[in-house]
C-alpha positions in Angstrom: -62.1 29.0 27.1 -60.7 28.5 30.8 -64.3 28.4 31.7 -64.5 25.2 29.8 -60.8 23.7 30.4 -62.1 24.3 34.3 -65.4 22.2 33.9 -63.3 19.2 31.9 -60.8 19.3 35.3 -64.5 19.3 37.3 -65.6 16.3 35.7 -62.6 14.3 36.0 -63.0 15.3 39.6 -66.7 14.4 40.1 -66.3 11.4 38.5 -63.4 10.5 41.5 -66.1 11.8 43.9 -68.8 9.6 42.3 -66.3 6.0 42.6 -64.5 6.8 45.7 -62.2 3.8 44.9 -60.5 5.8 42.0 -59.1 8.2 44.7 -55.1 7.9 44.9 -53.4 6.7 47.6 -52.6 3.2 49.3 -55.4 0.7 48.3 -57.4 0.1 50.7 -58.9 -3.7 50.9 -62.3 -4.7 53.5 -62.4 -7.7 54.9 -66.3 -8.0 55.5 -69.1 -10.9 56.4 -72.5 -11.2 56.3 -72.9 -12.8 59.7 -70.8 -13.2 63.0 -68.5 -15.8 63.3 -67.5 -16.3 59.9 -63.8 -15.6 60.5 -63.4 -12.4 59.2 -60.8 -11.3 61.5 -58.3 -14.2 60.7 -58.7 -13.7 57.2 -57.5 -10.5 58.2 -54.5 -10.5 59.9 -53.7 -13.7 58.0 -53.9 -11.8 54.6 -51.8 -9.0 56.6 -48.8 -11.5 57.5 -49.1 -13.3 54.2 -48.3 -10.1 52.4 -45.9 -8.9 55.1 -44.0 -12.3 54.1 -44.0 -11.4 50.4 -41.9 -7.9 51.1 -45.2 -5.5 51.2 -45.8 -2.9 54.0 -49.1 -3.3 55.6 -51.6 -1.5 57.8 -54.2 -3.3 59.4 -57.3 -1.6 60.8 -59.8 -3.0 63.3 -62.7 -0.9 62.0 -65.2 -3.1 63.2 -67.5 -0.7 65.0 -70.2 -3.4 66.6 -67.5 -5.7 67.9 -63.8 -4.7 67.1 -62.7 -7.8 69.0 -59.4 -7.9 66.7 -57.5 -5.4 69.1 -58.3 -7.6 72.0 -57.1 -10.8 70.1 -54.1 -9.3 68.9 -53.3 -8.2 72.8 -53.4 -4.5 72.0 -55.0 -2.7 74.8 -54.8 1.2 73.3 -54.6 4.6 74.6 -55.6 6.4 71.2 -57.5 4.3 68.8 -59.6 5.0 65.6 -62.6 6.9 67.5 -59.3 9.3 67.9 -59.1 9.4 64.4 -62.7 10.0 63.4 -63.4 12.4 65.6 -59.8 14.6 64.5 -58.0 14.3 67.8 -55.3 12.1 66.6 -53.8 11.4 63.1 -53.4 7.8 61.8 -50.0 8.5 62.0 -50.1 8.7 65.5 -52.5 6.2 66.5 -50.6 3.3 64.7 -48.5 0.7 66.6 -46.1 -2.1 65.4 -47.7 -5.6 65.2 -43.6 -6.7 63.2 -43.1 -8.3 60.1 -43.9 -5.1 58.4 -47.1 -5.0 59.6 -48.4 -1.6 61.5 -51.5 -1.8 63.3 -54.4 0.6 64.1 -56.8 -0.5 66.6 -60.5 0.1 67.4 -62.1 1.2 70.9 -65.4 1.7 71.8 -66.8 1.7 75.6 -70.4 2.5 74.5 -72.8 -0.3 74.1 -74.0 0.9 70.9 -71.7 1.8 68.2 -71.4 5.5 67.2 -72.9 7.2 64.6 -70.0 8.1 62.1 -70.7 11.1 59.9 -70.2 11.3 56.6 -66.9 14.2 57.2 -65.6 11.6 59.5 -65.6 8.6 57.7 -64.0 11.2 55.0 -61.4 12.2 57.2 -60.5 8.5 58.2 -60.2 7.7 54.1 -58.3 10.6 53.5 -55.7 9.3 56.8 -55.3 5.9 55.3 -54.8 6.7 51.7 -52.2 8.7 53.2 -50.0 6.1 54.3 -47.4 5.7 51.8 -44.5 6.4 53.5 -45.8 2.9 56.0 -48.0 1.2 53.8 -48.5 -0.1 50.2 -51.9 -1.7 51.5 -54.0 -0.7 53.9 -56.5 -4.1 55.3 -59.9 -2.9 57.1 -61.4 -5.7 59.5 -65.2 -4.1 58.6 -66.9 -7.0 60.9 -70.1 -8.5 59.9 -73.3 -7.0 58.6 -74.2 -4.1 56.4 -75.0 -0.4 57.5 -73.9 2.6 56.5 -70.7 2.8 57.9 -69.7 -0.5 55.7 -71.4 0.7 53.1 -69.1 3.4 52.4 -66.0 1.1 53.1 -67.2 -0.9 50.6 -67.5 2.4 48.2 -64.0 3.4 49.3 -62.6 -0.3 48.8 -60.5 -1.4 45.9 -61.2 -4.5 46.9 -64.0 -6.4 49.0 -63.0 -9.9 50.2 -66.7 -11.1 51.6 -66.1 -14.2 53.8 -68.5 -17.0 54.6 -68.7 -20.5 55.4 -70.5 -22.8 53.4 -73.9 -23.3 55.9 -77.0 -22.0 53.7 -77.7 -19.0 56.6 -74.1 -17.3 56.3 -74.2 -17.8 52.3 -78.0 -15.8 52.7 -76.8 -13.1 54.7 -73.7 -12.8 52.5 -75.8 -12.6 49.5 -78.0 -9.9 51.6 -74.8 -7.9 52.1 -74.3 -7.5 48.4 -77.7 -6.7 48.4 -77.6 -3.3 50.4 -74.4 -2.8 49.0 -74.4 0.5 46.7 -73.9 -1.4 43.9 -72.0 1.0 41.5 -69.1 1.0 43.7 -69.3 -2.9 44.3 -69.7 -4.4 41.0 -66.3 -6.4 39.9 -65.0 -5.9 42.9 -66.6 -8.3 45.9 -64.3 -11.9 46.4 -66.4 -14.4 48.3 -64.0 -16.1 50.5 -64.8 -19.3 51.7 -63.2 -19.7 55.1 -62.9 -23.4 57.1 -62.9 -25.2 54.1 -62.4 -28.7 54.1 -63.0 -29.5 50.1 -61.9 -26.9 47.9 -64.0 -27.8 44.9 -67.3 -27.9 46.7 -66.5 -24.5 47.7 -65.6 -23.4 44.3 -69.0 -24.9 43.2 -70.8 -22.9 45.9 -68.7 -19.9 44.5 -69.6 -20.2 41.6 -73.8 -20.6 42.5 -73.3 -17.7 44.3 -71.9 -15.0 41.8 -74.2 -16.4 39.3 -77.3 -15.3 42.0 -76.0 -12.6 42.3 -75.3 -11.8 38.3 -79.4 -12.9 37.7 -80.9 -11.0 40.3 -78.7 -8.3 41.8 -77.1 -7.3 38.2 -73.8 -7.7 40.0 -70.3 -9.2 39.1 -68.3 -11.1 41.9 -64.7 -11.8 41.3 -63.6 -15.0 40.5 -62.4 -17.5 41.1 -63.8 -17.6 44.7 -61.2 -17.6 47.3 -61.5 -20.9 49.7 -59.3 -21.0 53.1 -58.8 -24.1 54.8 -60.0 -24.5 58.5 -56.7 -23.9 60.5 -55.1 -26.1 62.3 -56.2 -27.4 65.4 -54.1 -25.5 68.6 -53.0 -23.0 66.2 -54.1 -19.4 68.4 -54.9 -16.4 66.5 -52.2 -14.3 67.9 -49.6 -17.5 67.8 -50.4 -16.8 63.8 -50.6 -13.5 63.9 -46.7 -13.2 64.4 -45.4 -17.0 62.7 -43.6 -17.9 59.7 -45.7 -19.2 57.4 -46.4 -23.0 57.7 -46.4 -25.7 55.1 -49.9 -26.3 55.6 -53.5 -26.3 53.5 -54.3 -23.1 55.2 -51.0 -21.4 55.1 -51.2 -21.9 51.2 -54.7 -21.4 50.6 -54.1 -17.8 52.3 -50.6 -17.5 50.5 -53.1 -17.8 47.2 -55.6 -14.9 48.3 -52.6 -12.8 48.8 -51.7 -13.4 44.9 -54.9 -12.6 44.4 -55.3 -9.4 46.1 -52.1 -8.6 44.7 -53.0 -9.3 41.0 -56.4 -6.8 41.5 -54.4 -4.1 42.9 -52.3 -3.7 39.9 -55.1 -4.3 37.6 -56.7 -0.8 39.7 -53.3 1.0 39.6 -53.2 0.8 35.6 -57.0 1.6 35.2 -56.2 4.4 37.6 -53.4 5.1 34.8 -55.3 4.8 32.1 -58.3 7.5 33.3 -55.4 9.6 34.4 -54.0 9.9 30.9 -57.8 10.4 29.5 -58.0 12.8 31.8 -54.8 14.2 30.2 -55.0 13.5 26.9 -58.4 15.2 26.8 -56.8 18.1 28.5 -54.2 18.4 26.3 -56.5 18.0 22.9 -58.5 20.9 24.4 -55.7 22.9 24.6 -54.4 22.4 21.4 -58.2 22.8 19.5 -58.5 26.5 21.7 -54.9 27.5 20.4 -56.0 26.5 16.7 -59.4 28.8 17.5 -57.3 32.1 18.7 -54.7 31.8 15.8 -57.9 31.9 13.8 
């Protein structure tokens, strides 16, 4: 009978190893594009302060490995950064620096022209560090860059949320749709955002929104959240790090982001009670099992 009781416990646990999502621990939520320039980044660290603002402890990660130009916006010039924490020298923890307003920060570094190959125990360990953050973060934000390769892919596994951000030009809108593409899609369906960043008309971008998910429902067999998220274009003289570390401002852009937040906000606890529910399952399945091989011995 323990035999058996063991292999229920192992398929609870497989099925975790299967949907890395379902792992507990801080949520973790990729900020990705299909192309550069897209404004990944200031979604980013906007979504970061935006949430800071509304009482949640943040951790924003520049795990951009091609181009992790968010460290150099945001002034950081690091000793340790995340190749530290791939590689096991250093522990999140320790590689984390104050950015205010709640808001810790863990910066990428890479001196090699090429971005390194990541192994799969590595980009384990680095999951493992973040969802282990509680005691600094209720959400952790991962600035993935643009593009799709393996390292993104398994972000996007690992991600309770993916918040895909393009513009509205027909070449960024392809190469976001051939992000989805060679994304694994078990672990992305229900669970990509397209965010529509520079925006200057809300509803075309909704309508664009909505052409997209339905491409990608017909001929990907994939689900994108909706509504879409659209972001005005910020205003003019308004510098990344100047927004980085101001209040929030009565502007189109400042509430357009203040609305992702809700959003990002509203999925998480949709996960946490899912994660609830399988957990009782889990338990409740347990529990009958017990009860049916205590019925057999009194037998």
């Amino acid at each position: 009978m323990r035999d058996q009781a063991d292999k229920l416990r192992q398929l609870v646990r497989d099925t975790v190893k299967e949907h890395p999502a379902l792992e507990p621990g801080v949520p973790l939520i990729v900020v990705s594009s299909g192309v550069e320039g897209q404004g990944s980044s200031t979604v980013a660290v906007q979504l970061a302060r935006e949430l800071a603002r509304l009482g949640k402890r943040i951790v924003l990660v520049d795990a951009n490995l091609q181009q992790p130009g968010l460290t150099a916006r945001l002034g950081c010039e690091p000793e340790v950064s995340l190749a530290e924490v791939l590689n096991g020298n250093r522990s999140a923890v320790e590689v984390i620096r104050s950015l205010g307003e709640s808001i810790q920060f863990l910066p990428g570094r890479w001196t090699a022209e090429a971005p390194p190959e990541i192994g799969r125990e590595a980009i384990k360990r680095l999951l493992a560090e973040l969802r282990s953050l509680g005691s600094h973060a209720e959400l952790v934000i991962l600035d993935a860059g643009h593009g799709m390769s393996p390292w993104v892919q398994q972000l996007w596994r690992a991600a309770q949320q993916v918040l895909l951000v393009t513009t509205l030009e027909s070449e960024p809108m392809k190469q976001s749709y051939a992000a989805v593409k060679q994304a694994p899609w078990g672990d992305v369906d229900s669970k990509v955002r397209l965010v529509i960043s520079k925006s200057e008309d809300s509803s075309l971008a909704q309508q664009a929104g909505e052409r997209f998910a339905a491409t990608c429902r017909r001929f990907l067999g994939v689900s994108i959240c909706q509504p879409v998220a659209a972001i005005s274009k910020a205003p003019a003289g308004d510098h990344f790090q100047e927004r980085a570390n101001s209040q929030a401002k009565d502007t189109a852009f400042s509430q357009s982001v203040c609305l992702l937040a809700a959003e990002v906000l509203s999925s998480c606890l949709v996960l946490s009670s899912y994660r609830k529910r399988q957990l009782e399952n889990s338990a409740d399945n347990l529990f009958d099992f017990r009860n049916m091989t205590q019925s057999v011995a009194r037998r």
